[in-house]
C-alpha beads as a LAMMPS data file, in Angstrom:
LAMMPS data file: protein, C-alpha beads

452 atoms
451 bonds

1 atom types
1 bond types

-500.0 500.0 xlo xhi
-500.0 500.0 ylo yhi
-500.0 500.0 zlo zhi

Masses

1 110.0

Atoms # bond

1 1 1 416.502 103.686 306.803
2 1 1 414.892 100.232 305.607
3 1 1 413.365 98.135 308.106
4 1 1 415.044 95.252 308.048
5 1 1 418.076 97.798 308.655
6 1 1 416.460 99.524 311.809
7 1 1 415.838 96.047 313.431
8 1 1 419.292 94.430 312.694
9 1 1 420.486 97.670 314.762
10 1 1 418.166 97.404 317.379
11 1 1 418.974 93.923 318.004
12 1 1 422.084 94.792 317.483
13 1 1 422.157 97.609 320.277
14 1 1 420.092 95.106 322.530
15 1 1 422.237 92.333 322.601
16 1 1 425.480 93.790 322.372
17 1 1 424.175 96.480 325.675
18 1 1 423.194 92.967 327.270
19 1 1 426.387 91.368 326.198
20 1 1 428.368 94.664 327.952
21 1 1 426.436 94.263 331.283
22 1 1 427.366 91.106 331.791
23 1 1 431.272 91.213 330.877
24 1 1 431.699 93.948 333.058
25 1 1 429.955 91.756 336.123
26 1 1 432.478 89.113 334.674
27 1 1 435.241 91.758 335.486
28 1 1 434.165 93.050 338.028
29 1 1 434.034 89.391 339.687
30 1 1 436.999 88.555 338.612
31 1 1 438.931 91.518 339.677
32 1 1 437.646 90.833 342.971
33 1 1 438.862 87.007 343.243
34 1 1 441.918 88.762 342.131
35 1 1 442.026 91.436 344.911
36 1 1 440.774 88.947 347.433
37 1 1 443.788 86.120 346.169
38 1 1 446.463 88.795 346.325
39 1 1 444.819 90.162 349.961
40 1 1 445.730 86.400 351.070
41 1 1 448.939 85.929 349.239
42 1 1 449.740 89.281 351.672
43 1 1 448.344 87.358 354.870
44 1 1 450.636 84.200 354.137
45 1 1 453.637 87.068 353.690
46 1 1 452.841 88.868 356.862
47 1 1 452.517 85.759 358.612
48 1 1 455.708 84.211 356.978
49 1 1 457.581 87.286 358.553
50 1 1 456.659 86.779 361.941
51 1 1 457.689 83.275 361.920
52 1 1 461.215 84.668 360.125
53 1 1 462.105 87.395 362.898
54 1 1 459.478 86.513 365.579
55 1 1 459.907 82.938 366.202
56 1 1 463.218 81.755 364.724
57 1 1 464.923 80.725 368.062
58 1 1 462.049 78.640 368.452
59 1 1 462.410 76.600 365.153
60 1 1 464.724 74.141 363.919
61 1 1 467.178 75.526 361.232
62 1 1 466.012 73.148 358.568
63 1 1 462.073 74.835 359.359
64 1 1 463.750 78.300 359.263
65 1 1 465.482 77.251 355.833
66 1 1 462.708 76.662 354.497
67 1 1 460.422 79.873 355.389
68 1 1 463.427 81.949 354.447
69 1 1 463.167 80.429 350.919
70 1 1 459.760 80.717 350.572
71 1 1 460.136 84.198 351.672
72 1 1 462.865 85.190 349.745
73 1 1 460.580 85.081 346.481
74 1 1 459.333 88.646 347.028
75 1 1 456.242 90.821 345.810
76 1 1 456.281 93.302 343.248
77 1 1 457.447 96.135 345.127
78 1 1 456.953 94.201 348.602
79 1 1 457.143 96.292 352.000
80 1 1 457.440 94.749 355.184
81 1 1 457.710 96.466 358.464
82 1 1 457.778 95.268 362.223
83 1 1 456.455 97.684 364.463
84 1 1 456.940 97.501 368.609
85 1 1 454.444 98.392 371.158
86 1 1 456.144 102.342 370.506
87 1 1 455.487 101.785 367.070
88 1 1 459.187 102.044 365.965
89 1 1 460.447 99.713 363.629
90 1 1 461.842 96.582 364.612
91 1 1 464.324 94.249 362.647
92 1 1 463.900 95.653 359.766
93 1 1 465.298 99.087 359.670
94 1 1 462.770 101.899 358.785
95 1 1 464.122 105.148 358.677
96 1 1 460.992 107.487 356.953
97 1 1 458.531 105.444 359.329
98 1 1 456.491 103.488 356.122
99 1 1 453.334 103.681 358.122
100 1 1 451.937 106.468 359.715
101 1 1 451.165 105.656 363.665
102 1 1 447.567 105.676 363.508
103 1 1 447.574 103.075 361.002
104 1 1 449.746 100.979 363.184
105 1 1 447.509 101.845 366.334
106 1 1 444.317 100.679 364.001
107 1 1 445.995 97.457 363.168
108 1 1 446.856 97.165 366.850
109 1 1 443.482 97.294 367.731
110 1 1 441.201 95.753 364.823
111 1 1 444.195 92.911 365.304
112 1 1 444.002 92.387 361.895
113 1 1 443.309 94.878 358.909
114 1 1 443.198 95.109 354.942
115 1 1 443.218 98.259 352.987
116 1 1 444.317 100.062 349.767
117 1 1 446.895 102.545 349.057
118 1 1 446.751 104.016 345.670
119 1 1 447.725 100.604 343.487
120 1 1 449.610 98.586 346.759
121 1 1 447.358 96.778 348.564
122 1 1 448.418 96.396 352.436
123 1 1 447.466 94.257 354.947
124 1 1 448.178 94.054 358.935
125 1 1 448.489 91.923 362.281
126 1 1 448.461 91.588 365.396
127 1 1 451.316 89.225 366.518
128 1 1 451.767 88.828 370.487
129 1 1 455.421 86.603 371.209
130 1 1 457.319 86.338 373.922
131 1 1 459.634 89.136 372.734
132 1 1 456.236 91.801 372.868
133 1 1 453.800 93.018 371.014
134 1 1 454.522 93.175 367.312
135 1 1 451.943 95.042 364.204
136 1 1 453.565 93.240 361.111
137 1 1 452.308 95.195 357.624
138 1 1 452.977 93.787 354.508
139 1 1 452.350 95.834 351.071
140 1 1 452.728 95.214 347.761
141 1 1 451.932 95.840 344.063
142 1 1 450.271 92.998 342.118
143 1 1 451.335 93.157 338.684
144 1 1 450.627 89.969 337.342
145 1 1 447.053 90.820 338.424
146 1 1 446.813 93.914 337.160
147 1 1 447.842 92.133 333.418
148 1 1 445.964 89.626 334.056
149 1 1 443.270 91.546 334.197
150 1 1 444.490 93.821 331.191
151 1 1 444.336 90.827 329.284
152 1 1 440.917 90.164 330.269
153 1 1 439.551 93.339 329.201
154 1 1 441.475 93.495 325.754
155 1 1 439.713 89.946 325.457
156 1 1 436.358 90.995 326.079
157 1 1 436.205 93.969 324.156
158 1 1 437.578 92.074 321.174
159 1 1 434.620 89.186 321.960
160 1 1 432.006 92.236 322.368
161 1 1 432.965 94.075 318.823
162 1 1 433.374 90.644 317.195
163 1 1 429.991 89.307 318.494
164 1 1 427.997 92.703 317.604
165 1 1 429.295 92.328 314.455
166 1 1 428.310 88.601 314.157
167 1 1 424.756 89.982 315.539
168 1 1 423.987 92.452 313.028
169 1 1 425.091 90.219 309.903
170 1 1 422.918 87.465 311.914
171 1 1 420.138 90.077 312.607
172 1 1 420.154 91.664 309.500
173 1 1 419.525 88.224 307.533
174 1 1 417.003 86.919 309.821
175 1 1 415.027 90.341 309.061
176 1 1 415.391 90.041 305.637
177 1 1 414.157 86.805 305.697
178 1 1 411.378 87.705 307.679
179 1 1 410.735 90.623 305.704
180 1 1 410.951 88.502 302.308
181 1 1 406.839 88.267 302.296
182 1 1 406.495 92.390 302.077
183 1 1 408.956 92.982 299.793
184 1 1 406.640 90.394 297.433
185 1 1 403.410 92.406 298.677
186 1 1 405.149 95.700 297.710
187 1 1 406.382 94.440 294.164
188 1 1 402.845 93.007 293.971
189 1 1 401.102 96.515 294.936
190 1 1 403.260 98.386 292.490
191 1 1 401.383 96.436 289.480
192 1 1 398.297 97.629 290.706
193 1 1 396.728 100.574 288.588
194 1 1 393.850 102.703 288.625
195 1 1 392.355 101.062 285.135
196 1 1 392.785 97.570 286.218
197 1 1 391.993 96.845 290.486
198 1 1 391.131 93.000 289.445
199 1 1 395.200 92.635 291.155
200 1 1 395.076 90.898 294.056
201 1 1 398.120 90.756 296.143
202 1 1 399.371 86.695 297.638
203 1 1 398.294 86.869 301.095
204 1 1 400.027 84.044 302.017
205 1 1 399.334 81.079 305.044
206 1 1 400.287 82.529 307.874
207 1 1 398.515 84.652 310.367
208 1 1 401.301 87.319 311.130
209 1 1 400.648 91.225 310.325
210 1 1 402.316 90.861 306.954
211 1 1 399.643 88.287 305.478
212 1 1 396.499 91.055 307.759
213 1 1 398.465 93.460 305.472
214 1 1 397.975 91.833 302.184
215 1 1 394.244 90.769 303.433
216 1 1 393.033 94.410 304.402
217 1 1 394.904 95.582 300.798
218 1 1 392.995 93.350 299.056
219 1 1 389.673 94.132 300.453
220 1 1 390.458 98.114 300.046
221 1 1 391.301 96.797 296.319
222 1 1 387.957 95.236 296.181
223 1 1 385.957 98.702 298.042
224 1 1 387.768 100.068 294.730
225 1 1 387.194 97.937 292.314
226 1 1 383.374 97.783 293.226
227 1 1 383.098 101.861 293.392
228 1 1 385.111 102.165 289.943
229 1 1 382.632 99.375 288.889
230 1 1 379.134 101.498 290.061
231 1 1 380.117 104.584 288.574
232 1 1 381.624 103.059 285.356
233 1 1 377.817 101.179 284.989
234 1 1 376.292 104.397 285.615
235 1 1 378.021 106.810 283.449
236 1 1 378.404 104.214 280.738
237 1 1 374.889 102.674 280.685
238 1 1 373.217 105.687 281.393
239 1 1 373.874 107.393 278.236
240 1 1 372.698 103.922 276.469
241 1 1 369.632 103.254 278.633
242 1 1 368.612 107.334 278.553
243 1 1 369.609 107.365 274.686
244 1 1 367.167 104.304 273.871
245 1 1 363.942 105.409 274.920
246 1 1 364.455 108.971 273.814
247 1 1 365.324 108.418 270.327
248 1 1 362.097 105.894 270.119
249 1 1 359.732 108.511 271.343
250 1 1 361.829 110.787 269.235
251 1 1 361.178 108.666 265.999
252 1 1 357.529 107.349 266.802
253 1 1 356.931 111.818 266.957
254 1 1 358.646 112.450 263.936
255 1 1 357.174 109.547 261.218
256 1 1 353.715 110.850 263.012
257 1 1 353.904 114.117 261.838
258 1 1 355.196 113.426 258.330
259 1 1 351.686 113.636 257.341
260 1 1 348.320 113.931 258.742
261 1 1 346.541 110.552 260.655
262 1 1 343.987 109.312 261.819
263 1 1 342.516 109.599 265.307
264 1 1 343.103 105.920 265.946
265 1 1 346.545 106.197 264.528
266 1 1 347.075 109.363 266.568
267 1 1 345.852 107.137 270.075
268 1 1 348.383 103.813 269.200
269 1 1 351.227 106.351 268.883
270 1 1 350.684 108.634 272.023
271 1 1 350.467 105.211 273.555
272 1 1 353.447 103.496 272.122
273 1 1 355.030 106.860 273.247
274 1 1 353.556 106.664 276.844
275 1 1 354.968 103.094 277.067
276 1 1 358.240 104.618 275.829
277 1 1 358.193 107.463 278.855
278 1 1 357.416 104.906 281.404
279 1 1 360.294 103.090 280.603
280 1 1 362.288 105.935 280.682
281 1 1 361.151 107.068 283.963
282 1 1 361.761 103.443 285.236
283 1 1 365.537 103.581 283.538
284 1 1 365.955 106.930 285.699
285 1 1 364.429 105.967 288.653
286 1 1 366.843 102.650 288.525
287 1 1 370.042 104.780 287.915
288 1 1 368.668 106.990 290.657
289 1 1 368.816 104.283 293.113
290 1 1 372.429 103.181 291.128
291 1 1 373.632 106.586 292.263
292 1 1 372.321 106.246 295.526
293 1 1 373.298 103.510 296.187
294 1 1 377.216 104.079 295.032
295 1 1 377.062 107.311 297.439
296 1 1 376.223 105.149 300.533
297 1 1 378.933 102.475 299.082
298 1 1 381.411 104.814 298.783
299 1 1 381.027 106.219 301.998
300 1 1 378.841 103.922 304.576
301 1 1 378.449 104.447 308.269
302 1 1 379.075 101.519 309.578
303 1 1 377.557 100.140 312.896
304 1 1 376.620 96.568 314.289
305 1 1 373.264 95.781 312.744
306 1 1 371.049 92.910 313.890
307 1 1 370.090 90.788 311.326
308 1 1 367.068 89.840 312.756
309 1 1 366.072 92.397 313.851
310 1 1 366.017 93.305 310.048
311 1 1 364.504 90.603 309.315
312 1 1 361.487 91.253 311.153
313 1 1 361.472 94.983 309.918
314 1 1 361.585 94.183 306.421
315 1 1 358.512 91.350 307.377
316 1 1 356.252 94.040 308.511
317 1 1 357.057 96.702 305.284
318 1 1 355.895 93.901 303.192
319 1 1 353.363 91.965 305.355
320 1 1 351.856 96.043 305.176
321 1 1 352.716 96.484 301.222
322 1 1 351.459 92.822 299.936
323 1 1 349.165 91.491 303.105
324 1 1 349.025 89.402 305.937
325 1 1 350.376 85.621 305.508
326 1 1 352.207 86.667 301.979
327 1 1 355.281 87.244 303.737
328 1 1 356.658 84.129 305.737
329 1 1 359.828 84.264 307.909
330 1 1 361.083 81.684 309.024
331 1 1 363.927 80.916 312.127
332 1 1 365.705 77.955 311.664
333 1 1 368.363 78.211 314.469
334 1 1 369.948 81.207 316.824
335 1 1 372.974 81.304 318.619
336 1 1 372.917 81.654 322.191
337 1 1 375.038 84.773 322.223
338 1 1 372.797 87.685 320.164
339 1 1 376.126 89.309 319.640
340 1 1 376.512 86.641 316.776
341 1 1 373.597 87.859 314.934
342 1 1 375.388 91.390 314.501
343 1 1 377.016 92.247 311.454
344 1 1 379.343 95.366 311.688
345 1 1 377.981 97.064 308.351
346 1 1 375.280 99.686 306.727
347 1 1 371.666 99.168 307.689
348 1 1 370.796 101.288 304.241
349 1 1 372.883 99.634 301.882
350 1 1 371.286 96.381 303.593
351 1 1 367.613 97.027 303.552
352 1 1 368.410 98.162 300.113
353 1 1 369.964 94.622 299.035
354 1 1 367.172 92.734 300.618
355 1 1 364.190 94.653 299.306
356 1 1 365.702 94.456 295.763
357 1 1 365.477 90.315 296.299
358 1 1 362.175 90.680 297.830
359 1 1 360.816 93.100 295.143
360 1 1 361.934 90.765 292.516
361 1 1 360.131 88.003 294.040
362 1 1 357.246 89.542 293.801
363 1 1 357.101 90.525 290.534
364 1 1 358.205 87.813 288.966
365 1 1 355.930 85.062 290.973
366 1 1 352.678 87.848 290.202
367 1 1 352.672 88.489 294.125
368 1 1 352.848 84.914 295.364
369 1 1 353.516 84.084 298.776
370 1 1 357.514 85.074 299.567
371 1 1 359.172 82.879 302.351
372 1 1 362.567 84.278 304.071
373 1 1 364.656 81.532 306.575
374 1 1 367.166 82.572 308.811
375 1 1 369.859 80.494 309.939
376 1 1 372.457 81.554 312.462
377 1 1 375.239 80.357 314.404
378 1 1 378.729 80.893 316.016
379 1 1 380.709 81.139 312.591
380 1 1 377.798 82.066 309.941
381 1 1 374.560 84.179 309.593
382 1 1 372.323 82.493 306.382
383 1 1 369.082 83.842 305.158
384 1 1 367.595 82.298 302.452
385 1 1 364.492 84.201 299.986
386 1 1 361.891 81.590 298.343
387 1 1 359.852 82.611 295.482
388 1 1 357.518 80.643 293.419
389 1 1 357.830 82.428 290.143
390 1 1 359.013 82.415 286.518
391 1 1 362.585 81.135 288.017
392 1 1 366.167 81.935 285.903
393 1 1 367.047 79.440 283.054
394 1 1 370.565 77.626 284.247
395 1 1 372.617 79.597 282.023
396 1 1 371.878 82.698 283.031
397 1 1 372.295 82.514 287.159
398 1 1 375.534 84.293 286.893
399 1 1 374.241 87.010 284.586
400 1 1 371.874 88.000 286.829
401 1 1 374.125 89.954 288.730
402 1 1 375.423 92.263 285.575
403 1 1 374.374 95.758 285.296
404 1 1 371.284 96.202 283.317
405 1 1 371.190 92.261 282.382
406 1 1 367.604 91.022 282.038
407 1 1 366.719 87.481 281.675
408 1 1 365.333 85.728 278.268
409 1 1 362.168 84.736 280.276
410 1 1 361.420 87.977 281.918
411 1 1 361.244 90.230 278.680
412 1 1 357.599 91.161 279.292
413 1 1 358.189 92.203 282.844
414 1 1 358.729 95.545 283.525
415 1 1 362.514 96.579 284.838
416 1 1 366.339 97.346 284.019
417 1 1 368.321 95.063 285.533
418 1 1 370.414 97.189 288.117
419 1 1 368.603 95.698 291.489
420 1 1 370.254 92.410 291.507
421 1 1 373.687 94.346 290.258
422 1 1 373.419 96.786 293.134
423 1 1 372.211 93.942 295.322
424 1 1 375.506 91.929 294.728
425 1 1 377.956 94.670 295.022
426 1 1 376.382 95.698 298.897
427 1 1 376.497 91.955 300.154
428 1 1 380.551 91.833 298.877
429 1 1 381.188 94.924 300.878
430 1 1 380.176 93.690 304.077
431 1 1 382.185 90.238 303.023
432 1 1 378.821 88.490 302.058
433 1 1 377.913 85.662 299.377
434 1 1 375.497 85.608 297.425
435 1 1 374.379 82.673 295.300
436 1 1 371.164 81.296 293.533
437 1 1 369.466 78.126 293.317
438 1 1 366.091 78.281 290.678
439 1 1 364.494 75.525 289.108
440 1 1 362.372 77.216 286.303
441 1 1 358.441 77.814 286.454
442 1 1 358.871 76.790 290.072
443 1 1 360.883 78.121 292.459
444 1 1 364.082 80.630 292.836
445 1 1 366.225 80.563 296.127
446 1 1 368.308 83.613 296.580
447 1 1 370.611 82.347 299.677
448 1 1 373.043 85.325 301.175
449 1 1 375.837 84.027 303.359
450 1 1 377.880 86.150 306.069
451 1 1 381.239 84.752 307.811
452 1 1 381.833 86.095 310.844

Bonds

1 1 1 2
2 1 2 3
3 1 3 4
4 1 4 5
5 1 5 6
6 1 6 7
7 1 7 8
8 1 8 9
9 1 9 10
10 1 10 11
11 1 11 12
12 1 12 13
13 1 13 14
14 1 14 15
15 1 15 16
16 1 16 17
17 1 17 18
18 1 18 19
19 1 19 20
20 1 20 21
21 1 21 22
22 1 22 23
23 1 23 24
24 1 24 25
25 1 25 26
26 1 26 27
27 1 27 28
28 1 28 29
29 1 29 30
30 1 30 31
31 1 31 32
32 1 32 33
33 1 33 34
34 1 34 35
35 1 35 36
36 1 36 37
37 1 37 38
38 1 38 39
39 1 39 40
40 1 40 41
41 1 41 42
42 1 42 43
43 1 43 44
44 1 44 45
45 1 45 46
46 1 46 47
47 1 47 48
48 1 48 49
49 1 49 50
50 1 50 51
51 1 51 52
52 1 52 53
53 1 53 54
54 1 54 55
55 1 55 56
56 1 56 57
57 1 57 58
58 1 58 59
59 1 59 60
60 1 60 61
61 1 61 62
62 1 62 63
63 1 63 64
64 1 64 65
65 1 65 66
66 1 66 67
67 1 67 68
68 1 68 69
69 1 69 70
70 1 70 71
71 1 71 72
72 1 72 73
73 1 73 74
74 1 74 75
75 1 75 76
76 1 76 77
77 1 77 78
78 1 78 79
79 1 79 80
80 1 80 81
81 1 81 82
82 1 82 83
83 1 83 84
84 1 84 85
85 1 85 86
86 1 86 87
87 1 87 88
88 1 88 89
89 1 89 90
90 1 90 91
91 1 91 92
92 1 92 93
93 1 93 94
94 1 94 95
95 1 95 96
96 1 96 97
97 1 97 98
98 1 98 99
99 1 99 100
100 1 100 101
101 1 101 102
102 1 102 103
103 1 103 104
104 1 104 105
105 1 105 106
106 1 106 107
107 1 107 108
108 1 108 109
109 1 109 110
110 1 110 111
111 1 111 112
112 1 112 113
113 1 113 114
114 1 114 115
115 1 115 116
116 1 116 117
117 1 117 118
118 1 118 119
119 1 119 120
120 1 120 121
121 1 121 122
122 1 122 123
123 1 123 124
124 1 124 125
125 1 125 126
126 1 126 127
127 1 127 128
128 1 128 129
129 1 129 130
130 1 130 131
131 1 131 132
132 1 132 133
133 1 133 134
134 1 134 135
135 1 135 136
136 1 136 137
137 1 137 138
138 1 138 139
139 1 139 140
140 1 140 141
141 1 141 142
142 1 142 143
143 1 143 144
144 1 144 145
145 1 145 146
146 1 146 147
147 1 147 148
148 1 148 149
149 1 149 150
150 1 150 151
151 1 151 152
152 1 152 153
153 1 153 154
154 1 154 155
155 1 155 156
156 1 156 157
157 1 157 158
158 1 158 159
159 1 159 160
160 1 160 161
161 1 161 162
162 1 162 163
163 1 163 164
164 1 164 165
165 1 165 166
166 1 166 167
167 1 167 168
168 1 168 169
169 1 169 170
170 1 170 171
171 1 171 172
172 1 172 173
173 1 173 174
174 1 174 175
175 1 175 176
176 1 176 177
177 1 177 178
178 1 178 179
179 1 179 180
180 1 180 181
181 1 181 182
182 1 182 183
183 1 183 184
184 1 184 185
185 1 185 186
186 1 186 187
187 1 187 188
188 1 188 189
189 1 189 190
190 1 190 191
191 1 191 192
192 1 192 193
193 1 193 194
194 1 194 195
195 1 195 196
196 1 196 197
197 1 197 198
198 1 198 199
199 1 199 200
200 1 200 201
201 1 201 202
202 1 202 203
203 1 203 204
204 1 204 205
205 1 205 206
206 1 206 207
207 1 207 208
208 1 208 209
209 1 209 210
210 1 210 211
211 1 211 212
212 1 212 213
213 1 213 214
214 1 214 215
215 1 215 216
216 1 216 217
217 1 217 218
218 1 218 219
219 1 219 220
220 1 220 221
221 1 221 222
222 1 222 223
223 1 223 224
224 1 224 225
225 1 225 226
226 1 226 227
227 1 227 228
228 1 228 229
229 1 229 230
230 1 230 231
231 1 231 232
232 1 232 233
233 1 233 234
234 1 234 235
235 1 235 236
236 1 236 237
237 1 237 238
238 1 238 239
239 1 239 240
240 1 240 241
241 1 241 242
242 1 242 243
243 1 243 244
244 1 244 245
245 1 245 246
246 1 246 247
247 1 247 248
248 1 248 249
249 1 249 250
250 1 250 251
251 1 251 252
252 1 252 253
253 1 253 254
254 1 254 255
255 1 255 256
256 1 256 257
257 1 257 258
258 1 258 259
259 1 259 260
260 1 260 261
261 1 261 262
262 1 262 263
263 1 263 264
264 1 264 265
265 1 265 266
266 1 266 267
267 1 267 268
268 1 268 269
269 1 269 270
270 1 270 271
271 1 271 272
272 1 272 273
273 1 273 274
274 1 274 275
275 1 275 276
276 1 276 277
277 1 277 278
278 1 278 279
279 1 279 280
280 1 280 281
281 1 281 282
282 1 282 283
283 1 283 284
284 1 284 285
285 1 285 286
286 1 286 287
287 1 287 288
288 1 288 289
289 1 289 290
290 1 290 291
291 1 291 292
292 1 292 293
293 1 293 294
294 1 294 295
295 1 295 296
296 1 296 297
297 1 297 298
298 1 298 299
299 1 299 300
300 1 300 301
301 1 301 302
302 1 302 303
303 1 303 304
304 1 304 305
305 1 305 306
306 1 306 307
307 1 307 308
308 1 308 309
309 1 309 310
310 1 310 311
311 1 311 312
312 1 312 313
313 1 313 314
314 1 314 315
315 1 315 316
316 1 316 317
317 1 317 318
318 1 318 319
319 1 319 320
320 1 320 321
321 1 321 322
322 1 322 323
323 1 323 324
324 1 324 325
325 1 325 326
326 1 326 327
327 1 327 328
328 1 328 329
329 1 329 330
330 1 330 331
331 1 331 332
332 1 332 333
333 1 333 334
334 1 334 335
335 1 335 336
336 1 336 337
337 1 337 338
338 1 338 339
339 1 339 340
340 1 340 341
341 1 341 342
342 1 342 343
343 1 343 344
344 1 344 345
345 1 345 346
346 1 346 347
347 1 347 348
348 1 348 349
349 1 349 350
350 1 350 351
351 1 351 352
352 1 352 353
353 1 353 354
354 1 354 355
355 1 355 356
356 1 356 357
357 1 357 358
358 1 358 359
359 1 359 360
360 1 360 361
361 1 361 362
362 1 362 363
363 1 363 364
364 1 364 365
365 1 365 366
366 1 366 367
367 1 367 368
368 1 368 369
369 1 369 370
370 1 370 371
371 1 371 372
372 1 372 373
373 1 373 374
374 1 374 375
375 1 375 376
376 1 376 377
377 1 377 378
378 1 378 379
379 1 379 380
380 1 380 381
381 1 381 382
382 1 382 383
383 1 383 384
384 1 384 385
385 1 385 386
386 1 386 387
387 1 387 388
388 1 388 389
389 1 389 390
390 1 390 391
391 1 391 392
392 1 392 393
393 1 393 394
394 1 394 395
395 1 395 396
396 1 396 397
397 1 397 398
398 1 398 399
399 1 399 400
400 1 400 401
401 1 401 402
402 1 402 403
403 1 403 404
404 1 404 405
405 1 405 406
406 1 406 407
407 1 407 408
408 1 408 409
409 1 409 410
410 1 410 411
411 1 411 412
412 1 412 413
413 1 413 414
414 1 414 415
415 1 415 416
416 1 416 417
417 1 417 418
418 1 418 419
419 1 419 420
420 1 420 421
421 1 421 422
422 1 422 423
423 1 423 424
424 1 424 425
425 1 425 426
426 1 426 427
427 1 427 428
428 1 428 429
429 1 429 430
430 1 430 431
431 1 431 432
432 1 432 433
433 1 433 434
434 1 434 435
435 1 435 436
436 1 436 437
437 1 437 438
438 1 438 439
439 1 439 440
440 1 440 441
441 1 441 442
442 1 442 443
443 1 443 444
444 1 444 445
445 1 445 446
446 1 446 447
447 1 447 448
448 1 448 449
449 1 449 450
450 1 450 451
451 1 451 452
């Protein structure tokens, strides 16, 4: 069953149990003002009959007129008996004795009683005149209650299956309505496919669980798309980056030996060969660290990490590795609660990100003084890494960050451009930015952003 379906029925059931609790208070009420009128209309008949036989030689005959018309419109299925002080009937001629003695002798001493007998309802008094004693019981059926209330129940359960009804077409629209947004996320996810993960599903304005649906889809979509992307670069630029060096060394062998050479000749080609192996071993130690890397990405342990903390740690590897004073942090602002400095991620994949930058600033400044700022506060966590080195030309800032990319001005620096690729990737996972600011020959400012 759909779930706009399930809801319109529980609603539905809700409402419509709600709606049946409170008709039958409604007739339960009402049968009681009914029970209670009729109870009085009995009173006015019991005391009508005493002033009939009791009292008539002291009223006028006009007064006794008028109580015998007002008496003569009888009950449904009226009884009226007038008992003595030996409980036999009086005036009115009782031959099967209506009421039973103790119910007389109870009336006689309560003075005045109410009760139920099977659908009559009875009532009885205590009437003292000058002729005696008298118990006067009056009983009678009440019909036009009993369809009055008939007619109240037929009403209400009409009203009850007519409102449910309304409820559930009500219900059910309101659901779909408010159900509108997944059915566009679903039709959305089904145009997602394993070759292309670039889909991004509308997540919408609101803040309700639908649009935290789309949101968490989309950043699964982008774990994906990120993984795909790390082992795509490695299996496809390993073969060309593995394939390049080999088949130089390969070549540079084979013209060698085509005939005999000279000792000098033999020297420049073992050591255009040698230059050839180093950059092979640098190619596999870079898709080394590419694999690596996309193990830990594809499955990190996550835990709160303390940036500065980090910060500091990564200070004293390098402070160690390049000397004192060539590795400058500094704090620009904290916030007050060190809970805000805590990013829920991988302290691997991290140090791994941050050392790439760092490493890079080394080598391309020749081991110049590296500065690192850290900026934090309620919303964002900042840290910024200053080099003084060869910079990026404008166009190429964005390129950077491609697999095995190298820039037109770093061609006689040793390296394969998978750091900054690798580098990019981690700081996305953990919902990072990462953007570059380089003025060329001077300085390059690698700036990573977190939003809490």
């Amino acid at each position: 069953m759909k779930i706009k379906n399930r809801l319109s029925l529980y609603f539905t059931a809700i409402s419509a149990i709600v709606l049946l609790i409170v008709q039958v208070v409604i007739c339960i009420t009402f049968n009681s003002l009914i029970r209670s009128n009729f109870y009085d209309q009995l009173m006015d008949r019991a005391n009508v009959a005493a002033k009939l036989y009791l009292e008539a030689d002291e009223i006028s005959e006009d007064s006794l007129n008028r109580v015998k018309e007002h008496y003569l419109k009888g009950l449904h299925s009226e009884v009226v008996r007038i008992y003595d002080e030996k409980n036999a009937a009086s005036f009115i001629k009782d031959k099967n004795q209506f009421w039973s003695s103790p119910i007389i002798n109870q009336v006689r001493k309560n003075k005045r009683v109410q009760f139920d007998e099977g659908q009559r309802q009875t009532v009885g008094i205590y009437y003292n005149d000058n002729q005696g004693n008298f118990v006067i019981l009056v009983s009678a059926i009440d019909k036009p209650g009993a369809k009055r209330m008939q007619d109240l129940i037929k009403s209400m359960a009409v009203l009850l299956i007519c409102v449910t009804a309304g409820l559930f077409l009500i219900s059910r629209w309101f659901a779909k309505k408010t159900l509108e947004p997944l059915d566009q996320v679903v039709s959305q996810m089904r145009l997602v496919r394993a070759g292309d993960l670039s889909l991004r599903v509308d997540e919408g304005n609101g803040k309700d669980e639908i649009s935290a649906l789309a949101y968490n889809f989309n950043r699964l979509l982008a774990h994906l798309q990120n993984t795909f992307e790390l082992q795509q670069t490695f299996v496809v630029n390993a073969s060309h980056e593995l394939r390049t060096p080999i088949t130089s060394i390969i070549g540079e062998i084979e013209i060698t030996l085509n005939k005999l050479r000279s000792q000098p000749e033999y020297e420049e080609t073992l050591k255009s060969v040698l230059v050839d192996a180093g950059r092979l071993n640098e190619t596999i130690s870079s898709l080394l660290e590419l694999a690596n890397a996309d193990k830990d990405y594809t499955h990190p342990a996550y835990k709160n990490v303390a940036v500065d903390e980090l910060i500091w740690e990564l200070s004293d590897y390098w402070t160690e590795k390049t000397g004192k004073g060539m590795f400058v942090v500094n704090i620009l602002q904290l916030p007050d609660d060190q809970e805000k400095l805590q990013l829920f991620a991988n302290k691997s994949l991290l140090t791994i990100a941050f050392n790439n930058i760092i490493g890079n600033a080394y080598k391309f400044s020749k081991n110049q003084r590296v500065q690192c700022d850290l900026y934090a506060d309620e919303e964002t966590i900042i840290i910024k890494i200053i080099d003084h080195g060869v910079g990026i030309m404008p166009g190429e800032l964005e390129k950077v960050f491609d697999s095995f990319y190298r820039g037109t001005n770093v061609k006689n620096y040793q390296g394969s451009g998978v750091g900054l690729y690798v580098t990019a990737k981690i700081i996305q996972l953990f919902n990072g930015s990462i953007t570059i600011d380089s003025i060329p020959g001077q300085t390059t400012t690698f700036t990573i952003t977190f939003n809490r």
